[in-house]
Backbone bond lengths (Angstrom), bond angles and torsions (degrees), N, CA, C in turn:
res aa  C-N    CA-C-N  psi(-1)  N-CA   C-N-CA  omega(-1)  CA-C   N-CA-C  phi
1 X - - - 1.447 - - 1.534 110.45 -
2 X 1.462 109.93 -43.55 1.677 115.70 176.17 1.749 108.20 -55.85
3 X 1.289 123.94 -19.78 1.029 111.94 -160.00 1.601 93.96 -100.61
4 X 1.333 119.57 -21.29 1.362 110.07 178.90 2.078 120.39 -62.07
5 X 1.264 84.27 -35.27 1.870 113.85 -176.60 1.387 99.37 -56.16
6 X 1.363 132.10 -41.35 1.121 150.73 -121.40 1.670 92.55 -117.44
7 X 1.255 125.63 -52.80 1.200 154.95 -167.66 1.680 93.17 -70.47
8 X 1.726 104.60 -47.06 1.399 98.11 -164.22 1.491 105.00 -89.68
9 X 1.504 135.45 7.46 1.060 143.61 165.66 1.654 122.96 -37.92
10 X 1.995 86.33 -52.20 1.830 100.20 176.69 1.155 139.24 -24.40
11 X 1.458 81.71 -62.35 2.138 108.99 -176.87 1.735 94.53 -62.80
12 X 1.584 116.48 -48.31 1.357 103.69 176.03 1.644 123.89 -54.19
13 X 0.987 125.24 -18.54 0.981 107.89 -153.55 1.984 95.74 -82.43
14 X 1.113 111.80 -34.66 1.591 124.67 151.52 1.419 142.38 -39.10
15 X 1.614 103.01 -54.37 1.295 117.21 -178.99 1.599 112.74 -101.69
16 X 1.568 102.81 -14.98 1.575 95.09 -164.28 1.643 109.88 -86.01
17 X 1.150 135.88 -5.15 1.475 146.29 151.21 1.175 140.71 -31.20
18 X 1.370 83.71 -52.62 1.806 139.72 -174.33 1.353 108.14 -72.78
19 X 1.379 123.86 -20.53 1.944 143.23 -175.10 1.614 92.94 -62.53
20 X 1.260 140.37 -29.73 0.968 120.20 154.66 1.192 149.54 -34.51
21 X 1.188 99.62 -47.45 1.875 123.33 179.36 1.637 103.51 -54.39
22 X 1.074 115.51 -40.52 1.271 135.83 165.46 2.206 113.89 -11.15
23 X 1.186 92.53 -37.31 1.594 118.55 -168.89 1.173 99.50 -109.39
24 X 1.368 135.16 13.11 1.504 123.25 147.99 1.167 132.74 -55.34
25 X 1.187 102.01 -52.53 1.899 114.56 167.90 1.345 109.46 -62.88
26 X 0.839 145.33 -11.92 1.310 147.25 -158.82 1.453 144.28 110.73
27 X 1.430 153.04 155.91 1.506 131.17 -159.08 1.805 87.66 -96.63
28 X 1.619 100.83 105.94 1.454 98.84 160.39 1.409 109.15 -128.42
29 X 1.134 121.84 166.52 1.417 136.82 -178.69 1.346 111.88 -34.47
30 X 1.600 128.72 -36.37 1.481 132.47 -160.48 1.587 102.79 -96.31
31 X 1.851 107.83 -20.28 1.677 104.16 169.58 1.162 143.22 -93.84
32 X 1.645 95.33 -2.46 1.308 119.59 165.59 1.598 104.72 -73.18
33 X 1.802 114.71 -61.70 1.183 106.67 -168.23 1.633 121.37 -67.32
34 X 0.980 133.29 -6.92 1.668 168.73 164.04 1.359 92.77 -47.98
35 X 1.712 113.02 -80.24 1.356 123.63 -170.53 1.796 116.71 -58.05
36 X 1.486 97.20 -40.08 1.809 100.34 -168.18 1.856 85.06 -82.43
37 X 1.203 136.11 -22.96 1.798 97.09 -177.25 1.530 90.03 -83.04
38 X 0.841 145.63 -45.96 1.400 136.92 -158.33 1.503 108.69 -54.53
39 X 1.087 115.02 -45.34 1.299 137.86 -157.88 1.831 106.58 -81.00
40 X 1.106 101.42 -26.99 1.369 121.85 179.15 1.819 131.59 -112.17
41 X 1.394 96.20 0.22 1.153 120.24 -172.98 2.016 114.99 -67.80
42 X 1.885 97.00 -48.70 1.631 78.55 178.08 1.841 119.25 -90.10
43 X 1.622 98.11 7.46 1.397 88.94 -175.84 1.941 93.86 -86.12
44 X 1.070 117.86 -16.04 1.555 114.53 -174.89 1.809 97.61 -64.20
45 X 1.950 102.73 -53.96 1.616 91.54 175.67 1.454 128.33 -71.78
46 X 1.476 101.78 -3.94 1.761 95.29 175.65 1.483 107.23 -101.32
47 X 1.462 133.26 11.39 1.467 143.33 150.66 1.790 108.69 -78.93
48 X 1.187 117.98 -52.81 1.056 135.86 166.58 1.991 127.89 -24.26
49 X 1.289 77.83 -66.21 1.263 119.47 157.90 1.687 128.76 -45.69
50 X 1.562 103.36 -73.62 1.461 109.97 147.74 1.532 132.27 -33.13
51 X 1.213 104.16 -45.78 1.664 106.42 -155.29 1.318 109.85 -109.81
52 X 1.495 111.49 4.26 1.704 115.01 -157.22 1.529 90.04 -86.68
53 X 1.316 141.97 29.07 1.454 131.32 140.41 1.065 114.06 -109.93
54 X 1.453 123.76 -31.03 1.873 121.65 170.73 1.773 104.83 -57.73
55 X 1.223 112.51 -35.04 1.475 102.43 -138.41 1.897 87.73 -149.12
56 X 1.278 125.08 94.39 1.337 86.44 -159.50 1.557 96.94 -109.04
57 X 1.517 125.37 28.32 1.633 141.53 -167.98 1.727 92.27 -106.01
58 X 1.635 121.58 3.88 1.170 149.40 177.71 1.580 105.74 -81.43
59 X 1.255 124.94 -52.98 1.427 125.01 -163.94 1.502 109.31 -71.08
60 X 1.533 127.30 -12.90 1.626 130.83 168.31 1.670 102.01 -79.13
61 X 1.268 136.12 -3.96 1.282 144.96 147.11 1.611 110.14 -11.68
62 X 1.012 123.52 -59.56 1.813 121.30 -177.87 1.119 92.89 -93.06
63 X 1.672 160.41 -2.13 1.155 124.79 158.25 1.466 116.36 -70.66
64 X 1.160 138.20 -4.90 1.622 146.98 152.25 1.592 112.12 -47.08
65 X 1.316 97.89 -32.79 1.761 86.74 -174.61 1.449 78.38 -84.32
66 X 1.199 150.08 -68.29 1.187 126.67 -154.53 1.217 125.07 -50.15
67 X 1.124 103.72 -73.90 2.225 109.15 173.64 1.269 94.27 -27.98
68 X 1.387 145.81 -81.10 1.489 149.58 -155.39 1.760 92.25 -54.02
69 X 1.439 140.70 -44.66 1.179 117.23 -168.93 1.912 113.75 -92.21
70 X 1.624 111.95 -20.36 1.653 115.21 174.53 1.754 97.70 -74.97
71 X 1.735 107.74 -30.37 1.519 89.87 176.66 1.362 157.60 -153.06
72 X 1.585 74.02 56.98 1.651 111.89 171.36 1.352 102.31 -153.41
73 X 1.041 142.67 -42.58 1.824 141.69 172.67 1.339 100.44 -55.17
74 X 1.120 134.37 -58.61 1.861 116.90 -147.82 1.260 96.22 -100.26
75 X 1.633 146.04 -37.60 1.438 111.84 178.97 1.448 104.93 -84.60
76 X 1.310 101.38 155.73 1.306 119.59 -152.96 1.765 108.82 -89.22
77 X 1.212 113.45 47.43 1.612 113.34 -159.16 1.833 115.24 -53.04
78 X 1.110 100.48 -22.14 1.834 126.46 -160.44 1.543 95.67 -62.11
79 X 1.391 114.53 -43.34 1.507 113.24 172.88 1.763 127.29 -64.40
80 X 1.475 130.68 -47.13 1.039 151.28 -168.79 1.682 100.65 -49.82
């Protein structure tokens, strides 16, 4: 599983910068949460990482940034 996190680092290293842009449209609730998983994403896999022999119910650690960004970041609730 660590190696998948790890794998998905790549694309970050490209797009995850870029979480800024995020605040073009405006500061709403979904660009904040947009910006903080992105933004927070490889320190979750480099905790992950660390602890996945103490604790190893630890290495699903970065799937949190995800769920929090498919579901609350991308639909756009801030408008409605």
């Amino acid at each position: 599983m660590l190696v998948m996190w790890v794998i998905l680092l790549v694309p970050w290293l490209f797009f995850g910068p870029a979480s800024g842009m995020a605040f073009d449209g405006g500061y709403y609730w979904s660009a904040y949460v947009f910006a903080w998983s992105a933004m927070t994403y490889p320190l979750s896999v480099g905790m992950a990482f660390i602890f996945k022999r103490k604790c190893p119910a630890l290495t699903f650690l970065p799937l949190v940034n995800i769920v929090l960004w498919l579901g609350v970041g991308l639909p756009d609730w801030s408008t409605h």
